[in-house]
C-alpha positions, -999 to 999 in steps of 0.1 A, spaced: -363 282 -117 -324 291 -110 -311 296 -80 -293 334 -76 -259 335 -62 -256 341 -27 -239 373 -32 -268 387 -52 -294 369 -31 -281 385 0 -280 424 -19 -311 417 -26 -329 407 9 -311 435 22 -328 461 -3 -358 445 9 -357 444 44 -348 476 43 -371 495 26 -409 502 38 -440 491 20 -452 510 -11 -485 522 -5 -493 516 -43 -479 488 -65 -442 490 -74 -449 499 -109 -475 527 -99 -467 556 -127 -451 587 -119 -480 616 -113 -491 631 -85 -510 604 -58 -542 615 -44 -558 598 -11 -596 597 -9 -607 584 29 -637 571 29 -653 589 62 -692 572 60 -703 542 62 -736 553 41 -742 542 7 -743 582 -10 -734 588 -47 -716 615 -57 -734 634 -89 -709 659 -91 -679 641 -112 -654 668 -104 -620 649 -93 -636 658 -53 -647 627 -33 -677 644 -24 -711 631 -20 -747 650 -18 -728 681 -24 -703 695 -46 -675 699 -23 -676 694 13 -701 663 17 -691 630 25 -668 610 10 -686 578 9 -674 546 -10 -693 546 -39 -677 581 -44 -644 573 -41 -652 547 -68 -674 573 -89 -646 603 -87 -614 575 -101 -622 583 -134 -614 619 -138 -583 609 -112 -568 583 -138 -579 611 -166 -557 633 -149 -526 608 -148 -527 606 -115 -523 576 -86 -557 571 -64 -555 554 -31 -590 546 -16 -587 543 21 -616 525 41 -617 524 75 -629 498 99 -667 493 94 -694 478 69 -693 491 37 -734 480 28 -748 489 -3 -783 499 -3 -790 523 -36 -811 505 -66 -833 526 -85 -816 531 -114 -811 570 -122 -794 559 -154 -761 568 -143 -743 531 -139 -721 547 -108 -752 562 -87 -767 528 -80 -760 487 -77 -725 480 -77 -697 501 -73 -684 511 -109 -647 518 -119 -663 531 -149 -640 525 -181 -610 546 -191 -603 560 -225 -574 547 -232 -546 526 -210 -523 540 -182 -498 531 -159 -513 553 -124 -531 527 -103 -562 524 -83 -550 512 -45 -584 506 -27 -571 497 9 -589 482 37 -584 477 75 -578 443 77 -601 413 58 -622 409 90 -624 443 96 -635 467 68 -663 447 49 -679 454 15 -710 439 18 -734 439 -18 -767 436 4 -777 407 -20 -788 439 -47 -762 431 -73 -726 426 -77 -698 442 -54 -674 459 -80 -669 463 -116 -640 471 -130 -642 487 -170 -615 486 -194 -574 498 -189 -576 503 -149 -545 485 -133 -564 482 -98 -552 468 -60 -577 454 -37 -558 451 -1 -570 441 33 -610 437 31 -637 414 27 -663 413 -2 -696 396 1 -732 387 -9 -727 398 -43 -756 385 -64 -769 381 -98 -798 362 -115 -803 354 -149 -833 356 -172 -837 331 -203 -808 336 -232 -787 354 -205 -755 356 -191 -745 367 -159 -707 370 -143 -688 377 -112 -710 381 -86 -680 397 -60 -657 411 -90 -658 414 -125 -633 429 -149 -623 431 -182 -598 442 -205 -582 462 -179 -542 467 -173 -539 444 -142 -551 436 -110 -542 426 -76 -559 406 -49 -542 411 -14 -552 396 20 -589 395 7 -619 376 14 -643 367 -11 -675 350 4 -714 347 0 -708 359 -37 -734 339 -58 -746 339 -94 -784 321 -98 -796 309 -134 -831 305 -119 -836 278 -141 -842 299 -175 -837 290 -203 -803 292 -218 -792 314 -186 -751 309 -180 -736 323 -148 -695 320 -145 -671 332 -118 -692 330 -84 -668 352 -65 -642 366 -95 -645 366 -132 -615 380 -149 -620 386 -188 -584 397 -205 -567 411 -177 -540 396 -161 -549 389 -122 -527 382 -92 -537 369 -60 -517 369 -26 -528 355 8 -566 352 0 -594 328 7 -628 324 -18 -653 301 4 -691 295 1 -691 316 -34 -721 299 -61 -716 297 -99 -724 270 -128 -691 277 -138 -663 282 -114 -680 287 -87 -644 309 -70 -629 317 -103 -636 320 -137 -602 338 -159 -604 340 -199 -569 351 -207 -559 335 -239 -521 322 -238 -504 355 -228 -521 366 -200 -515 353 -168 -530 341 -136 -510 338 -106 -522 326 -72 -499 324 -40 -510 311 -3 -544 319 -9 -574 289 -2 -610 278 -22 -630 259 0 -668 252 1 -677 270 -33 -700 249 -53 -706 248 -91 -732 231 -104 -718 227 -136 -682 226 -138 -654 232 -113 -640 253 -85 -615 276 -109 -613 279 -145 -584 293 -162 -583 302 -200 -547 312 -195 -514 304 -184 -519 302 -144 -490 296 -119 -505 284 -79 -480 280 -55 -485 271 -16 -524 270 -21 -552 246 -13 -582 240 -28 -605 214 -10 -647 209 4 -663 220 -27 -691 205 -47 -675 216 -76 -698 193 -105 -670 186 -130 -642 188 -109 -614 215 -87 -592 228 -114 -598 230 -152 -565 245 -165 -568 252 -207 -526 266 -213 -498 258 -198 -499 256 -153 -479 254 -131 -490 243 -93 -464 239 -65 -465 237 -30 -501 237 -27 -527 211 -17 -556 201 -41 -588 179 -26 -616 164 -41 -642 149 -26 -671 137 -52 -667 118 -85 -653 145 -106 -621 152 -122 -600 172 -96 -577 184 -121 -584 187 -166 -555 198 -181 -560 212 -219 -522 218 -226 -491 213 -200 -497 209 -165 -464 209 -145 -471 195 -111 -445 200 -86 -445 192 -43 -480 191 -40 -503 171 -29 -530 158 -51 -558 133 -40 -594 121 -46 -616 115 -13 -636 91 -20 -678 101 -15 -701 85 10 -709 56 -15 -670 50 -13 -670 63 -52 -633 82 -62 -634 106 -93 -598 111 -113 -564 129 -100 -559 140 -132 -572 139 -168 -567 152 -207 -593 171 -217 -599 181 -250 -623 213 -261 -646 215 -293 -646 251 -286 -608 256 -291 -591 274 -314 -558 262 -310 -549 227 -308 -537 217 -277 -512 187 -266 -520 176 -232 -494 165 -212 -480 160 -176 -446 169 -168 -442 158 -133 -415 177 -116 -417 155 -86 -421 157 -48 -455 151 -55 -481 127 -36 -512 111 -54 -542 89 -43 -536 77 -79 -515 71 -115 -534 94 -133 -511 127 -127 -481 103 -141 -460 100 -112 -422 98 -118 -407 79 -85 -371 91 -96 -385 126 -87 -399 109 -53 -439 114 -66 -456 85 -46 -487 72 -50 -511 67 -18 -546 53 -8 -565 86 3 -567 68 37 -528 69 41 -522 107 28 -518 121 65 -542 144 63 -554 161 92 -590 181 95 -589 210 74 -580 238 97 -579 277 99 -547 299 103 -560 333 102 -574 342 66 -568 306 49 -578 271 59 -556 241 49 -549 206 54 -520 202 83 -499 169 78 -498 142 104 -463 131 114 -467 98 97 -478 116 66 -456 105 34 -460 143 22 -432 156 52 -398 152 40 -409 142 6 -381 159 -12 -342 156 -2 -333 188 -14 -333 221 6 -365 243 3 -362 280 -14 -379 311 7 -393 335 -24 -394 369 -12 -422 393 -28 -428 424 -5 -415 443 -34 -429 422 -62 -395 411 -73 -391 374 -63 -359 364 -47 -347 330 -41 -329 315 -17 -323 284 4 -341 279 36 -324 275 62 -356 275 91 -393 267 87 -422 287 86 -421 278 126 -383 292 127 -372 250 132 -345 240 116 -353 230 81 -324 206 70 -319 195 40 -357 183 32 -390 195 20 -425 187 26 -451 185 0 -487 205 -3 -500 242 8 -474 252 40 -486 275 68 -475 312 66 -466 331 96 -450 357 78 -470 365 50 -440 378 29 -424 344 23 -434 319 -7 -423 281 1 -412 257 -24 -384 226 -29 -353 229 -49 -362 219 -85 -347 236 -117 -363 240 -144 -349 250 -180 
């Protein structure tokens, strides 16, 4: 990644510290925005699909949330932006006799579009521990269907739930989408969400709180904990090698997988200044099939798995990657090559180590000339996992061989706008002087705006 010059740089911070906050995406399309608030707290479909957030009644009921959902549609039909407004409260939902319309009961329904568009879905909370969509345990939270390019801001999703019967599969107990335009994850809490195979026969359950099927999926600033799945039990993404996953200062802790790992991505996936750590994840943390890219962020395991597989090119870069051992004193892998009998393509694993990085072992090919280092678990530095507001991380110990790992300047990345800026950091996250070093793993946020990450060009 090149640095910008400072001229430019500067331009740039200044268009951004200037300008408000969008309430839709940057690249919202052009027509007319409409603003649904959500004024009940009551679980009421609207059977009258007229463009009119409206429920019980054709015009002039309440707009509950699973009209808002119900009425997006017709909006996106019309070419128009829809922003979804929900106010403090809990959001529970409580309808399940089915009355053969998919919108009227279980989960809330973005039902699918006719073809794509480029008008977006903003559905904006009050804060994550404030406005709370709550699936009452009856079925999943939200489904998305095919083209919507959908934002999901400042709320909480929980107790999504699914079983399977024999020869079936069940996914995304808190969100599932597929084949739409994009979506966007920001300050959101994704908890409770849990997929159950019941033990039947030939029953598969994947992406506990999130599964993501052909549709490229950005996360900022949110946490997954306590979310069930046999596979990836926080996130499960099938994008095929052009459609990305991106994941920045968000945390997955205490999901479990019976099967196989905390996140799998079937795409190219980028995680910077994230943790992932406490969860009985069966196979392993990560399983990354294309090319990844994690820096900045701090990766845990704690049982005999694999903490990271790697199917093509993993680029590791100031992070911190270790394997605790388990109460018998047992350590699983750092890192290992995984091969698939399922893939198409044929894939060349491989580590480039970018350095700044600290291990617990050689399996993630450290390259000392890049200042990688290679520690017992018991000397990382790493403090109890703690909580600063929305995510939970590891803080370093002063002794800690992770602080100051890199003697080259950190870069702030600016994305309030979407458009990432780089440039030299001159202060810490704690407005001390930063110097000309670096630490390594996930770093605090206070201001939510700013991405953390050491100097390191790539070509």
């Amino acid at each position: 990644m090149k640095t910008k010059s400072l001229i430019k740089t500067s331009l740039l911070c200044l268009i951004i510290f200037t300008m408000m906050f969008p309430v839709l995406p940057v690249n919202a399309g052009d027509g007319e925005t409409v603003i649904f608030i959500v004024d009940t707290t009551e679980d009421i479909a609207d059977d009258a699909p007229n463009g009119i957030c409206s429920a019980g009644k054709i015009t002039g009921g309440p707009c509950s949330l699973r009209a808002a959902f119900s009425e997006a549609n017709i909006i996106m039909e019309l070419k128009q932006n829809l922003i979804i407004q929900i106010p403090e409260g809990d959001y529970k939902l409580t309808l399940t006799e089915d009355t053969g319309e998919d919108a009227y009961f279980g989960d809330l329904d973005l039902e699918s579009l006719i073809e794509p568009t480029e008008n977006w879905v903003s559905i904006q909370g009050a804060g994550y521990y404030k406005t709370n969509i709550d699936a009452n345990d009856i079925d999943r939270a939200i489904e998305i269907g095919n083209y919507y390019n959908v934002s999901i801001s400042d709320l909480s999703i929980e107790n999504g739930t699914l079983h399977a019967s024999n020869f079936e599969t069940i996914q995304g107990a808190g969100i599932l989408v597929e084949n739409a335009g994009k979506l966007e994850l920001n300050r959101v809490s994704m908890s409770y969400n849990r997929l159950h195979t019941d033990g039947y026969e030939n029953a598969f359950a994947y992406g506990g709180a999130l599964r993501a099927i052909t549709t490229p999926l950005t996360i900022r600033y949110s946490s997954f904990s306590n979310n069930w799945a046999e596979y990836g039990s926080a996130i499960h993404f099938t994008g095929g090698e052009n459609v990305p996953l991106t994941i920045y200062g968000s945390s997955l802790f205490f999901n479990e997988a019976s099967e196989a790992y905390t996140l799998l991505s079937y795409g190219p996936m980028t995680m910077i200044n994230s943790s992932v750590f406490a969860n009985d994840d069966g196979m392993g943390s990560l399983a990354l099939v294309y090319d990844a890219h994690i820096q900045n962020s701090t990766i845990v395991n704690d049982n005999k798995g694999i903490n990271i597989s790697y199917y093509n090119k993993f680029y590791p870069r100031n992070s911190i990657i270790l394997s605790e051992p388990d109460p018998n004193g047992d350590t699983g892998e750092n890192c290992k090559a995984m091969s698939s009998k399922n893939a198409v393509t044929t894939y060349a694993p491989e580590i480039i180590a970018e350095g700044g990085n600290v291990f617990s072992d050689n399996t993630c090919a450290p390259d000392t000339s890049l200042r990688d280092v290679v520690v017992p678990w018991e000397d990382a530095g790493l403090d109890l996992a703690a909580q600063q507001d929305i995510l939970w991380g590891y803080p370093l110990l002063p002794h800690s061989p992770a602080v100051n790992r890199r003697f080259e300047p950190c870069l702030v990345t600016m994305t309030p706008l979407d458009v990432p800026v780089d440039m030299p950091l001159g202060v810490d996250q704690f407005d001390m002087p930063r110097g000309m070093f670096c630490d390594a793993g996930a770093l605090g946020l206070e201001n939510k705006t700013y991405i953390f990450y050491p100097l390191i060009e790539r070509e």
